[in-house]
Backbone and ligand atoms as CSV (ligand in chain L), in Angstrom:
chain,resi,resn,atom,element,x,y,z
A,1,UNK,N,N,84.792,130.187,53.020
A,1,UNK,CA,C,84.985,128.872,53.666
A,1,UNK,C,C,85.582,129.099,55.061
A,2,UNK,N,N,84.853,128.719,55.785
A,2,UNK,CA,C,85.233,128.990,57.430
A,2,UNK,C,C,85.873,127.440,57.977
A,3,UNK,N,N,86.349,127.596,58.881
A,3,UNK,CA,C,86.447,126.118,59.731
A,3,UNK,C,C,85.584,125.694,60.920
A,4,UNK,N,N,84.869,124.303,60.595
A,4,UNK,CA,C,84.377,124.437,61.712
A,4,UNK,C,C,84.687,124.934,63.050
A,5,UNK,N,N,83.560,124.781,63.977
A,5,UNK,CA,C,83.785,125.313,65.472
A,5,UNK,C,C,84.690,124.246,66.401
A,6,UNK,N,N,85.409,124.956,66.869
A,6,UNK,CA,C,86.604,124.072,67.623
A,6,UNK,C,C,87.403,123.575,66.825
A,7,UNK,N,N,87.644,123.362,65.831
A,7,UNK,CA,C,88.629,122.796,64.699
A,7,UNK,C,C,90.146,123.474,65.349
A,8,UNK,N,N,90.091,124.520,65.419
A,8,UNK,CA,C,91.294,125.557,65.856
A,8,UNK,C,C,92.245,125.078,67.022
A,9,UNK,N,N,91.497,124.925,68.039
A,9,UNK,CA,C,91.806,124.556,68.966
A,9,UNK,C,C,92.095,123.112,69.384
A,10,UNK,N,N,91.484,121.851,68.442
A,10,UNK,CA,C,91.837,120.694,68.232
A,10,UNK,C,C,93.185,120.326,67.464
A,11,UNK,N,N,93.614,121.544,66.465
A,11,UNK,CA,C,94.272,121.303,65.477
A,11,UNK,C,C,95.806,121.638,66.792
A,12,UNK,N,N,95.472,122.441,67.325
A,12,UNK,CA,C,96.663,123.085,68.407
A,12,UNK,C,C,97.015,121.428,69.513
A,13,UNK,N,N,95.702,120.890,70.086
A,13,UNK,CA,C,96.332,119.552,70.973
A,13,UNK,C,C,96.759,118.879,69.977
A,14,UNK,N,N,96.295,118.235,69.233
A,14,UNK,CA,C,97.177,117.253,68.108
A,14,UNK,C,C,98.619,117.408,67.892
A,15,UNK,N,N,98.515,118.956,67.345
A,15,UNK,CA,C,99.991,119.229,67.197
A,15,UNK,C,C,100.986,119.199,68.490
A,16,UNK,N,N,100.337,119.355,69.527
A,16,UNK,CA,C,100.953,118.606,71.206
A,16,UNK,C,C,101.225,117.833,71.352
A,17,UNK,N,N,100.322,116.604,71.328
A,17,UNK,CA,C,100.079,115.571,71.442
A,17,UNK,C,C,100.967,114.740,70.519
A,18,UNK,N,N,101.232,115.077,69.351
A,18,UNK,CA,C,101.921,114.348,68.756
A,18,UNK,C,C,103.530,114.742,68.937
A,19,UNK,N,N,103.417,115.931,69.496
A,19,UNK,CA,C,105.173,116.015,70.525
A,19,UNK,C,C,105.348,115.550,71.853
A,20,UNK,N,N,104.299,115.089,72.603
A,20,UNK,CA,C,104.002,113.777,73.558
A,20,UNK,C,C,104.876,112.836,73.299
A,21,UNK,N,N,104.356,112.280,72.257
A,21,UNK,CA,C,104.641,110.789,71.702
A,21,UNK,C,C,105.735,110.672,71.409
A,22,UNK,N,N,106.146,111.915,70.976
A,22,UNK,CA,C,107.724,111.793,70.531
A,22,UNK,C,C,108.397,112.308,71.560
A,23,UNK,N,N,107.991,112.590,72.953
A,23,UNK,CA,C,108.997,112.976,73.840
A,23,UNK,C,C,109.165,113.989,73.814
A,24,UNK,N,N,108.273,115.214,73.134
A,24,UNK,CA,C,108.846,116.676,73.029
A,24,UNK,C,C,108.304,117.422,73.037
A,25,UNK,N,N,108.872,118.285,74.056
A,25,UNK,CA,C,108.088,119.711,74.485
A,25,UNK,C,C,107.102,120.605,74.292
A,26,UNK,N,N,105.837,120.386,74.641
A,26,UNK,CA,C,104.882,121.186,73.333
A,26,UNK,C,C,105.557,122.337,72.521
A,27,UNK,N,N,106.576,123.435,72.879
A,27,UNK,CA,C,107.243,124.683,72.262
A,27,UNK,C,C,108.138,123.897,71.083
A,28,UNK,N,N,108.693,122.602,71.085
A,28,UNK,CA,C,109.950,122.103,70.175
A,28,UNK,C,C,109.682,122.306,69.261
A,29,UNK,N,N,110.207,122.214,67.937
A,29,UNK,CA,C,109.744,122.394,66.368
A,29,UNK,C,C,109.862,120.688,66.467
A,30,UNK,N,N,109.396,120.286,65.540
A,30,UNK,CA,C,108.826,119.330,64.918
A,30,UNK,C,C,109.138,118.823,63.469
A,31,UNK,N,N,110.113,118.554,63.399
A,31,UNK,CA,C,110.337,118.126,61.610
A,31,UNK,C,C,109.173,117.059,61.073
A,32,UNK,N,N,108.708,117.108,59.912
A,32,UNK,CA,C,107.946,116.232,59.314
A,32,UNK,C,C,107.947,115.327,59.436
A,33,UNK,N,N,109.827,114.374,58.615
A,33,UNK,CA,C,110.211,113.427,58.750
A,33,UNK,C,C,109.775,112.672,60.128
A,34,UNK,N,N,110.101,112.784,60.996
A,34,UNK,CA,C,110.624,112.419,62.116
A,34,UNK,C,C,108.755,111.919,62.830
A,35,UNK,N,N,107.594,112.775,62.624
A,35,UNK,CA,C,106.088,113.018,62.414
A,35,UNK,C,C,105.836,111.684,61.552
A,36,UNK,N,N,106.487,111.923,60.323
A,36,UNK,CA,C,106.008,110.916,59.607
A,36,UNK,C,C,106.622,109.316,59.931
A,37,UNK,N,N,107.742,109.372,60.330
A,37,UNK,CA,C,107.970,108.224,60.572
A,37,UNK,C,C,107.730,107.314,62.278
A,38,UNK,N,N,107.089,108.442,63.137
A,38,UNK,CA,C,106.000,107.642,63.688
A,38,UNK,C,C,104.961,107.315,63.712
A,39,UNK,N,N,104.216,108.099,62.177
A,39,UNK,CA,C,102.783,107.756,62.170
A,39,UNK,C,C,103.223,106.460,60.895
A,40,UNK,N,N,104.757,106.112,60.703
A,40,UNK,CA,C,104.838,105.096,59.426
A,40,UNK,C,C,103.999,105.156,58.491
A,41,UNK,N,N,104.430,106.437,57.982
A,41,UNK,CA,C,104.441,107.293,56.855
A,41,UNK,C,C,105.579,107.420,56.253
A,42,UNK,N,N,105.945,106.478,54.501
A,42,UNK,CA,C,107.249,106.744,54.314
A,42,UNK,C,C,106.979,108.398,53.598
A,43,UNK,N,N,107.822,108.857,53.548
A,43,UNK,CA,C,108.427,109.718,52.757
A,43,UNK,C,C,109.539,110.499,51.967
A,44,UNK,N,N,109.010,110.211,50.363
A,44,UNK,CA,C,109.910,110.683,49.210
A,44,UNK,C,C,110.258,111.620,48.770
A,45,UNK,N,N,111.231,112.132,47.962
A,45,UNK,CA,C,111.145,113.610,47.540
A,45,UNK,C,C,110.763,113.086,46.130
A,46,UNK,N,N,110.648,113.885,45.324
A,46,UNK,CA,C,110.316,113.516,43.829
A,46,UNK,C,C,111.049,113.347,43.349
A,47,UNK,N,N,112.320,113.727,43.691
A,47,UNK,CA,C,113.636,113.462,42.911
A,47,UNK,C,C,114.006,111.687,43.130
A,48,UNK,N,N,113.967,111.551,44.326
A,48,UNK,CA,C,114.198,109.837,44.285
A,48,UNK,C,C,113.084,109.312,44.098
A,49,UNK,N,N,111.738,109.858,44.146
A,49,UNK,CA,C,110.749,108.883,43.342
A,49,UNK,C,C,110.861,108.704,41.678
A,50,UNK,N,N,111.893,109.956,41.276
A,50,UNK,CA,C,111.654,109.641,39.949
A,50,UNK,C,C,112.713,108.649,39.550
A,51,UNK,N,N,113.708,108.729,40.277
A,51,UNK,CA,C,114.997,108.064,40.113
A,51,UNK,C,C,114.968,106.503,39.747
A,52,UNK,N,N,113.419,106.033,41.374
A,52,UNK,CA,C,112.650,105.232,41.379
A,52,UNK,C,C,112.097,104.687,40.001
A,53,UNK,N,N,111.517,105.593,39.475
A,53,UNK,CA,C,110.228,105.047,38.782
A,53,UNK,C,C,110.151,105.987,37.481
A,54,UNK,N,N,110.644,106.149,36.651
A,54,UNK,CA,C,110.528,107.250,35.037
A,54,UNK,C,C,109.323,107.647,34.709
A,55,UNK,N,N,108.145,106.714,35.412
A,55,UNK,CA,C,106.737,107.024,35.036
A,55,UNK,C,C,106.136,108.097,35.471
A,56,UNK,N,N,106.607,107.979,37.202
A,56,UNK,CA,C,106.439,109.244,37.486
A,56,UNK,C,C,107.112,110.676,37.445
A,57,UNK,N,N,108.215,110.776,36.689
A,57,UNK,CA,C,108.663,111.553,36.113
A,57,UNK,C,C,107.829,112.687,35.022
A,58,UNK,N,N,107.181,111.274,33.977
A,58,UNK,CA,C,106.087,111.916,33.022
A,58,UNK,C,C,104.504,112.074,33.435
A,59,UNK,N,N,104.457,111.457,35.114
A,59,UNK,CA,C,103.293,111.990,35.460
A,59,UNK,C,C,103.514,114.000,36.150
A,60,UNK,N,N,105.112,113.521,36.708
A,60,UNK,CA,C,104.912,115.489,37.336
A,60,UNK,C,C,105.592,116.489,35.759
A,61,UNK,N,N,105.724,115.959,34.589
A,61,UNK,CA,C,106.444,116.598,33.366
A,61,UNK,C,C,105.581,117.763,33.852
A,62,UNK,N,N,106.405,118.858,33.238
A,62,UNK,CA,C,105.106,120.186,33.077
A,62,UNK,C,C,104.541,120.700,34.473
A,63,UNK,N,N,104.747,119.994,35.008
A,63,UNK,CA,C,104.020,120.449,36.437
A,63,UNK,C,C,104.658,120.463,37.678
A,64,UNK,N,N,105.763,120.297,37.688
A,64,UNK,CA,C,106.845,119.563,38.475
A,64,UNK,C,C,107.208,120.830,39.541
A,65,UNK,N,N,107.445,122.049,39.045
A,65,UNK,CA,C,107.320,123.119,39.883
A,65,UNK,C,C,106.450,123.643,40.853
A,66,UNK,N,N,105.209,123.123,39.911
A,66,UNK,CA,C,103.724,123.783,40.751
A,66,UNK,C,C,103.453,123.115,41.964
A,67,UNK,N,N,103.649,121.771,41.833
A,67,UNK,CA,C,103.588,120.737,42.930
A,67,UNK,C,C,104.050,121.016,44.133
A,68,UNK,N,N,103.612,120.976,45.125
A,68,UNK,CA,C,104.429,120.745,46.226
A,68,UNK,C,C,104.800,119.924,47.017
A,69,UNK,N,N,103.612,118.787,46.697
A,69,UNK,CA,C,103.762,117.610,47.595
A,69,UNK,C,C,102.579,116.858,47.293
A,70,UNK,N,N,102.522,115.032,47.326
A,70,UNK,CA,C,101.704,114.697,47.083
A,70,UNK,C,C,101.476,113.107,47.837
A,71,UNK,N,N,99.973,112.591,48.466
A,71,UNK,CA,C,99.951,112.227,49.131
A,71,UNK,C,C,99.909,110.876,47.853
A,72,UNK,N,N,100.319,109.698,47.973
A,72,UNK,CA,C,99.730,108.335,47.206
A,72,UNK,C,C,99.186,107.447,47.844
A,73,UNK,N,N,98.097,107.501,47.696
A,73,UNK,CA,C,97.067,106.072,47.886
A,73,UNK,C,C,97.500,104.751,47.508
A,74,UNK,N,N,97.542,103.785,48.180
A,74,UNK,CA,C,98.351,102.313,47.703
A,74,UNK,C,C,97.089,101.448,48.685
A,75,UNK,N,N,95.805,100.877,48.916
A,75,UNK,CA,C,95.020,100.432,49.273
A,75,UNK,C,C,95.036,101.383,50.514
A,76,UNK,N,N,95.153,100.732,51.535
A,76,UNK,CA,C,94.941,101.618,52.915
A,76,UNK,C,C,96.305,102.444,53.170
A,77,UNK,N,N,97.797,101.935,52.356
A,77,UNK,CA,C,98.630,102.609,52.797
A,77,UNK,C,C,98.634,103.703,52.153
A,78,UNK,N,N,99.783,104.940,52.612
A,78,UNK,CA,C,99.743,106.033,52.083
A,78,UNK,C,C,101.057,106.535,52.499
A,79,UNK,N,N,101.679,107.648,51.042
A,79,UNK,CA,C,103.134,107.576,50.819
A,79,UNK,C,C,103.103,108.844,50.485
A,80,UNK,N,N,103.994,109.880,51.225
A,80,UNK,CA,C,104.215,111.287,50.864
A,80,UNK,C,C,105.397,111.582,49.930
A,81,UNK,N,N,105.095,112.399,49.114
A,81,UNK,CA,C,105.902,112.767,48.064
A,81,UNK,C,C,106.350,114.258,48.039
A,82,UNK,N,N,107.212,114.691,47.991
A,82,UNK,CA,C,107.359,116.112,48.351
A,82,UNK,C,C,108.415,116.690,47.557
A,83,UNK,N,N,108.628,117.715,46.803
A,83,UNK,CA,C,109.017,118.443,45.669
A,83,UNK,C,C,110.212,118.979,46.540
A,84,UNK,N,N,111.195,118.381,46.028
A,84,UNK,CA,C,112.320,118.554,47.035
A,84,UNK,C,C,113.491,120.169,45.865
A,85,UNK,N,N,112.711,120.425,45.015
A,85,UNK,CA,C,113.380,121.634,44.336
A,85,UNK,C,C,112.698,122.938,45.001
A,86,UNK,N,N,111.859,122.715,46.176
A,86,UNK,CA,C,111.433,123.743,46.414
A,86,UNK,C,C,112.652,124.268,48.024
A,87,UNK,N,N,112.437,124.994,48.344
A,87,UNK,CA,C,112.770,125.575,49.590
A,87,UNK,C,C,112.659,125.227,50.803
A,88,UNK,N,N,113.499,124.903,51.975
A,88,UNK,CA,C,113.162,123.787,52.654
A,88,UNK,C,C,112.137,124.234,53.523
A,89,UNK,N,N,111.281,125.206,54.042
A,89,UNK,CA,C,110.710,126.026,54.476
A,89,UNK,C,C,109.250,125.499,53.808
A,90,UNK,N,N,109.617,125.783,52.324
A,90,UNK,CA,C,108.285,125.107,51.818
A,90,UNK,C,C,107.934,123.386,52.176
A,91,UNK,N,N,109.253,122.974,51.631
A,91,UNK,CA,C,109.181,121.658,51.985
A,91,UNK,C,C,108.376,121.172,53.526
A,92,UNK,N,N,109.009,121.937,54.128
A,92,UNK,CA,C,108.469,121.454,55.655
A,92,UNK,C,C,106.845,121.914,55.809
A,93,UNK,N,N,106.111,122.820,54.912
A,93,UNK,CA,C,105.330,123.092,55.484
A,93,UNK,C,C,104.285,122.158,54.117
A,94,UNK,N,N,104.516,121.328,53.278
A,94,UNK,CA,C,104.211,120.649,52.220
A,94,UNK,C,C,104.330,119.284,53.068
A,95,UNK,N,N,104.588,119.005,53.204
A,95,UNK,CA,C,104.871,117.650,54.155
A,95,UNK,C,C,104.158,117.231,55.437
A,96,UNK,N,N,104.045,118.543,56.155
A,96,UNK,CA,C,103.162,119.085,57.073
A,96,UNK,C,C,101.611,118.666,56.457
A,97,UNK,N,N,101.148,119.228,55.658
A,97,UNK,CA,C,100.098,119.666,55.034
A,97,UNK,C,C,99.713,117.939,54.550
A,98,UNK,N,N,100.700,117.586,54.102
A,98,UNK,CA,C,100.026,115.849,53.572
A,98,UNK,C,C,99.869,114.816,55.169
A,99,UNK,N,N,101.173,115.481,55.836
A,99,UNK,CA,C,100.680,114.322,57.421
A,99,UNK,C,C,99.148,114.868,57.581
A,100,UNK,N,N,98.877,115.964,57.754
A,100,UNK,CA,C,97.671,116.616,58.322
A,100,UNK,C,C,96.421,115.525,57.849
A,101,UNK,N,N,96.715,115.663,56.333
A,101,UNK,CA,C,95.249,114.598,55.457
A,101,UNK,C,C,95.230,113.422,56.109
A,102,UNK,N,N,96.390,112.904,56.894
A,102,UNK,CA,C,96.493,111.686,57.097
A,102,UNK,C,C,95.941,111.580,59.012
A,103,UNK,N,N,96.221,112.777,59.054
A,103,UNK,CA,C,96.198,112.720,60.762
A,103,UNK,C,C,94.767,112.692,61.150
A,104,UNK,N,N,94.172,113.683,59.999
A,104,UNK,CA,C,92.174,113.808,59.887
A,104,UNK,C,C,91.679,112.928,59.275
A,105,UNK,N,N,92.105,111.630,58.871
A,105,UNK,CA,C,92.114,111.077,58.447
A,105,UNK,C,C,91.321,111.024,57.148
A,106,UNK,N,N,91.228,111.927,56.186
A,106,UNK,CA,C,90.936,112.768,55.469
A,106,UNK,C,C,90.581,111.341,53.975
A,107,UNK,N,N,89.615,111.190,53.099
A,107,UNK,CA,C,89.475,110.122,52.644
A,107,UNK,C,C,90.793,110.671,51.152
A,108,UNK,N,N,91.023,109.765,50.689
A,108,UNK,CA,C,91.814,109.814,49.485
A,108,UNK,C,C,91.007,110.714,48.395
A,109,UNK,N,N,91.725,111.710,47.352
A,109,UNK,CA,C,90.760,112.466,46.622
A,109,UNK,C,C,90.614,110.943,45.273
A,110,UNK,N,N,89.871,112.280,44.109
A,110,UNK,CA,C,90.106,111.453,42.963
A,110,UNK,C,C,91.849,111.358,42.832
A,111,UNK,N,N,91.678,110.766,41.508
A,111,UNK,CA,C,93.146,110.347,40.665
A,111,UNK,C,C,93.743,111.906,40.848
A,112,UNK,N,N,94.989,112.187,40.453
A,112,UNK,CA,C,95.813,113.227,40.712
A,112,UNK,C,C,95.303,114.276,39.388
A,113,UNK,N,N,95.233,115.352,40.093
A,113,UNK,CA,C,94.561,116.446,38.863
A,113,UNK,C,C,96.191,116.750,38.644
A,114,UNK,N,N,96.274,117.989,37.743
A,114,UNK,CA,C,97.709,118.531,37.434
A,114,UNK,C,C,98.046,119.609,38.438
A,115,UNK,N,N,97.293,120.015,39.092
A,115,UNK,CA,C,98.014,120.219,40.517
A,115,UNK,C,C,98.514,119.723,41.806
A,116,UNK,N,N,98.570,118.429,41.506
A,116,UNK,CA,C,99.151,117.397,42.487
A,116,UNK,C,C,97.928,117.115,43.749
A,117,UNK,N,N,98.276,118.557,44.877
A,117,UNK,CA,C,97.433,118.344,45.646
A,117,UNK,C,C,95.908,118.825,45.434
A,118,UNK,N,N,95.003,118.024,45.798
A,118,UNK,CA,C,94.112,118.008,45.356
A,118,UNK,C,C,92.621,119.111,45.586
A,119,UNK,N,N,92.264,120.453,45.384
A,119,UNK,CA,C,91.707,121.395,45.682
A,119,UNK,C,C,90.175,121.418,45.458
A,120,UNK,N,N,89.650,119.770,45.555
A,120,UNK,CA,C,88.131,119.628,44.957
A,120,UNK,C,C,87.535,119.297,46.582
A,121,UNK,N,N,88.003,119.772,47.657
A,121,UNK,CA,C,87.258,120.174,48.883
A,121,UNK,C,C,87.879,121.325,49.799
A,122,UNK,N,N,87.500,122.335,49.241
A,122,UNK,CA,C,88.092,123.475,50.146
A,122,UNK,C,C,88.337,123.299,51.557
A,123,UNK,N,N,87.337,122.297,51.906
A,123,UNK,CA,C,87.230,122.468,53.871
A,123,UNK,C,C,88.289,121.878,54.146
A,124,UNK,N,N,88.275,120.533,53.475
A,124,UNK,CA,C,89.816,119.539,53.835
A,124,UNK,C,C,90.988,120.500,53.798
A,125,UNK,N,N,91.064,120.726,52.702
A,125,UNK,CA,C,92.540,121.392,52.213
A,125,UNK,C,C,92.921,122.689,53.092
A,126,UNK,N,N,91.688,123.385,54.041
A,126,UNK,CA,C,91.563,124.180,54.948
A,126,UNK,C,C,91.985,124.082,56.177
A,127,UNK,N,N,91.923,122.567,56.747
A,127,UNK,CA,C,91.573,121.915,57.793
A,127,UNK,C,C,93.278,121.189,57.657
A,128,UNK,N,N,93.982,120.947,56.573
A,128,UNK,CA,C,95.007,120.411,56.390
A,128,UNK,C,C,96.087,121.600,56.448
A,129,UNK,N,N,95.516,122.687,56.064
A,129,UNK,CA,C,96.531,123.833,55.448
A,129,UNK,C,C,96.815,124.225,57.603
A,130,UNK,N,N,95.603,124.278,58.134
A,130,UNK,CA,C,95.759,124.670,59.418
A,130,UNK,C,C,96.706,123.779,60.437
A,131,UNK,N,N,96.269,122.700,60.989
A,131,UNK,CA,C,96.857,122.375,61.158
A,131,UNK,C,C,98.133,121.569,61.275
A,132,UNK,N,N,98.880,122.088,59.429
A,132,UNK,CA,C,99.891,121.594,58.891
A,132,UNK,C,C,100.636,123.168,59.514
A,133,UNK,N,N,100.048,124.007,59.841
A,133,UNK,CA,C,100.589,125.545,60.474
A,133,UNK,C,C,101.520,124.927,62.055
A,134,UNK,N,N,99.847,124.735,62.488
A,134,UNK,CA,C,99.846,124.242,64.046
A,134,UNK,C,C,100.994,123.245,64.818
A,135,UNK,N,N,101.415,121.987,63.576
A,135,UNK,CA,C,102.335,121.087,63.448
A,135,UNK,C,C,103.875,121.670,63.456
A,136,UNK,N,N,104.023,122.811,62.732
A,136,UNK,CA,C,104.962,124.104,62.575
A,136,UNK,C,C,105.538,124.247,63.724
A,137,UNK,N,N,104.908,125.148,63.846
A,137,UNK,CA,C,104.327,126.449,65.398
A,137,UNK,C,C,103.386,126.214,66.003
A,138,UNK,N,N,103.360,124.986,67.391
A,138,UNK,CA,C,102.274,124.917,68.253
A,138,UNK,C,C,101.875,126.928,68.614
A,139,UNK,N,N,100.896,126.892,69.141
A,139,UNK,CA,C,100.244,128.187,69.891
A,139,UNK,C,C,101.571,127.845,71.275
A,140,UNK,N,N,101.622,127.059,71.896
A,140,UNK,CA,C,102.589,127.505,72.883
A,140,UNK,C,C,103.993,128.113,72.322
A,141,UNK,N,N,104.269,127.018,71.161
A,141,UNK,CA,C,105.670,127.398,70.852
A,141,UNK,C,C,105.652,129.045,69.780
A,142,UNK,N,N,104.689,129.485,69.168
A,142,UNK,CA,C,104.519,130.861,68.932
A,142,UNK,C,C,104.143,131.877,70.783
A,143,UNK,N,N,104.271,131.446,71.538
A,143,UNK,CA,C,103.903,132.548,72.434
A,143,UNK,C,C,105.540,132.255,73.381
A,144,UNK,N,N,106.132,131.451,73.333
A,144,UNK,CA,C,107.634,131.387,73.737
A,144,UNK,C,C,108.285,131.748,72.804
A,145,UNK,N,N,107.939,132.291,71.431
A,145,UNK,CA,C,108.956,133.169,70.678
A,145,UNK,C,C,108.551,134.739,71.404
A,146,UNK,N,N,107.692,134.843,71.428
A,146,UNK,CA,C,107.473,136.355,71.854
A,146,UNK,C,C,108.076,136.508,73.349
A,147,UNK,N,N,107.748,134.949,73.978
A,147,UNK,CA,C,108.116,135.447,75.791
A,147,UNK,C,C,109.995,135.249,75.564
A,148,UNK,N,N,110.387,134.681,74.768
A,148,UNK,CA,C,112.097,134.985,74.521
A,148,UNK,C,C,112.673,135.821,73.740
A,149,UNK,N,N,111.938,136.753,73.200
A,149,UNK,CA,C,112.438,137.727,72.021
A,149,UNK,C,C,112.962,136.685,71.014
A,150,UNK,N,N,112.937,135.910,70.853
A,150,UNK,CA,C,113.394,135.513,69.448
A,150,UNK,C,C,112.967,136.080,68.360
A,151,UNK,N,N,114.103,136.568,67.566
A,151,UNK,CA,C,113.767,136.992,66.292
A,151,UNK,C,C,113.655,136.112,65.218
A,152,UNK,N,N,112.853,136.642,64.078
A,152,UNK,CA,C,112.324,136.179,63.241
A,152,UNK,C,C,113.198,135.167,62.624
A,153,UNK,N,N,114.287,135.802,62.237
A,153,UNK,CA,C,115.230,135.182,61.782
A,153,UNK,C,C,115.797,133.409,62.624
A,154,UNK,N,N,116.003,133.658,63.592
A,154,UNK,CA,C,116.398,132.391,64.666
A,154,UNK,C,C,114.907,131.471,64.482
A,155,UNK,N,N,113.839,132.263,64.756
A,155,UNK,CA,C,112.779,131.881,64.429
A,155,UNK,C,C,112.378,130.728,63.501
A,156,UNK,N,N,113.104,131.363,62.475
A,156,UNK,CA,C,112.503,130.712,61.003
A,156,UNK,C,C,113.358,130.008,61.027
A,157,UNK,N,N,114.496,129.824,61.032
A,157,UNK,CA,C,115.601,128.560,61.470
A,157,UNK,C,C,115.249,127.786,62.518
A,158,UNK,N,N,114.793,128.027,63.592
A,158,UNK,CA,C,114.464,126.936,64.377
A,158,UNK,C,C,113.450,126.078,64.192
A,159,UNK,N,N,112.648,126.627,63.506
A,159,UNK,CA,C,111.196,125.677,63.209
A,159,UNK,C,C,111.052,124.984,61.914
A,160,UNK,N,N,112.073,125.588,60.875
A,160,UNK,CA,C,112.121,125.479,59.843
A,160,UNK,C,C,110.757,125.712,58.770
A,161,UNK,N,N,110.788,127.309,58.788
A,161,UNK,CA,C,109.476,127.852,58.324
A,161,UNK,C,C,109.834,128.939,57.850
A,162,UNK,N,N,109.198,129.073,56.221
A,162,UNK,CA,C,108.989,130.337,55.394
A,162,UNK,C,C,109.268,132.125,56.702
A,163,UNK,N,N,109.156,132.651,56.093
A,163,UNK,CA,C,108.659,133.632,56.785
A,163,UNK,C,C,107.334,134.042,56.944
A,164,UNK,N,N,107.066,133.911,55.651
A,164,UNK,CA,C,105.554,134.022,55.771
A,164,UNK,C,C,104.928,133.261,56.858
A,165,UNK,N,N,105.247,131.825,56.833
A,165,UNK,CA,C,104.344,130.849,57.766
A,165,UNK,C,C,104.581,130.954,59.348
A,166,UNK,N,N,105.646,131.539,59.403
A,166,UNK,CA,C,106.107,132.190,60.869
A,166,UNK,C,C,104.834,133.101,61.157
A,167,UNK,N,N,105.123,134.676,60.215
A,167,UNK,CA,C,103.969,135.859,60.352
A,167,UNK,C,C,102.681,134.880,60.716
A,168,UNK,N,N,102.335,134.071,59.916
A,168,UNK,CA,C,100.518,133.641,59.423
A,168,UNK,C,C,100.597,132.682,61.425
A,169,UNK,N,N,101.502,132.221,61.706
A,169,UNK,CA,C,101.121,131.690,62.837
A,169,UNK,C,C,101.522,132.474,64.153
A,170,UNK,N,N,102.438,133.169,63.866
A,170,UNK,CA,C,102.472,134.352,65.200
A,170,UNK,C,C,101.134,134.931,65.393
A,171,UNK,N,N,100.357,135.449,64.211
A,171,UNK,CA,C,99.372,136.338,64.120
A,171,UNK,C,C,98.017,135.216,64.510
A,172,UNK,N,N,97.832,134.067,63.968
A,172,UNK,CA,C,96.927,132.984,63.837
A,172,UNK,C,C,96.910,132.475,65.539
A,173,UNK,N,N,97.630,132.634,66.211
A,173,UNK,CA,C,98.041,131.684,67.000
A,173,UNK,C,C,98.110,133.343,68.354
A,174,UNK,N,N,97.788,134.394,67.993
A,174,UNK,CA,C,97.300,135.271,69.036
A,174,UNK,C,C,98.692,135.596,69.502
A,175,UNK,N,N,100.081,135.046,69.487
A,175,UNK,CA,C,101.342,135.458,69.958
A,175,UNK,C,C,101.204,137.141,69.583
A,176,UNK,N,N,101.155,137.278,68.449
A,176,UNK,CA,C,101.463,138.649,68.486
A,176,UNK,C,C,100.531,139.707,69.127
A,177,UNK,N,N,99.665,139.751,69.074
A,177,UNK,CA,C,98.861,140.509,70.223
A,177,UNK,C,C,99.157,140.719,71.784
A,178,UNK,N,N,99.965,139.451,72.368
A,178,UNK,CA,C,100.491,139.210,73.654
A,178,UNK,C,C,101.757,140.442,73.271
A,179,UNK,N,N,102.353,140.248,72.070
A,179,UNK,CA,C,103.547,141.022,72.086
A,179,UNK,C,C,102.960,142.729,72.206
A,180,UNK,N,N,101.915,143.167,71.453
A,180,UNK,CA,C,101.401,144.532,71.387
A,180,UNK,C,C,101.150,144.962,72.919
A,181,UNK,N,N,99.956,143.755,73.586
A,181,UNK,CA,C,99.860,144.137,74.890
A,181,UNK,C,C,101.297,144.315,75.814
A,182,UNK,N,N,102.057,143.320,75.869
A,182,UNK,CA,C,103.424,143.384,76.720
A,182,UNK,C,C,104.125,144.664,76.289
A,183,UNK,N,N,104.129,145.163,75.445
A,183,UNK,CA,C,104.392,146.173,75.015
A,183,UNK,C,C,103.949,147.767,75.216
A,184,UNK,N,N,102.133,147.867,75.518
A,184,UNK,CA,C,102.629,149.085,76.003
A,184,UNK,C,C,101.664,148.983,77.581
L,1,ZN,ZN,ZN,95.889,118.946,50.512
């Protein structure tokens, strides 16, 4: 499963563009929250949705770990849910990943399988997984970690990102190659 042509590079202005709107620097990190609540997008953790509602408690039973986040359909509106026992790293990049469906405006799947998010269109979930990266770590703001030495560590605190999702967008996003070349 490839992404379409130009997808890459669309997914990079968006994630700009939507630090435009908010007044901020294409390099800034970007919290979800803050994403979601100008596209008025509420968003829950599961813990106060269940607190909310017991039903959905016995809809994530059993599965409650695997989940990471889940988008709800309510006619045209739509409500992010996000597995707040996970790691905030994950969290941010789960949250990411549901604005994304919403930003591509991505149609609602079926009813909720037992993996929450929904894996019955690879391209979407491709196209969401990317630029839920991009939303992360613009391409500018991965090539001003390399032009400031920031380490990984400050890194992953400033953006609020796994390590992994740091690596996958330093490398995704061509920063690190700038670092090999500057280098010798
Ligand atoms: Zn998804």
């Amino acid at each position: 499963m490839s992404l379409r042509h130009g997808f890459k590079a669309e997914a990079n202005r968006l994630a700009v563009q939507m630090r435009r709107e908010l007044g901020l620097h294409p390099v800034s990190p970007l919290a979800p929250a803050r994403l979601a609540e100008h596209l008025a997008i509420p968003v829950k953790t599961f813990s106060s949705a269940i607190a909310h509602d017991a039903r959905i408690g016995l809809l994530l039973t059993g599965e409650r770990e695997a989940v990471s986040a889940l988008t709800v359909h309510a006619g045209a509106r739509r409500e992010i849910w996000v597995n707040d026992s996970h790691d905030p790293g994950r969290q941010n990049s789960s949250a990411h990943h549901e604005i994304a469906h919403a930003l591509l405006m991505h149609p609602p799947g079926p009813a909720l399988d037992p993996r929450g998010c929904r894996h019955w269109d690879g391209e979407i979930e491709e196209e969401a997984n990317w630029l839920a990266g991009s939303l992360l770590i613009t391409n500018e703001a991965a090539w001003s970690i390399v032009r400031r030495g920031t380490s990984p560590e400050e890194a992953m605190l400033q953006y609020g990102v796994s390590r992994q999702m740091l690596t996958w967008r330093m490398n995704m996003s061509g920063a690190r190659g700038r670092r090999i070349q500057s280098a010798s």
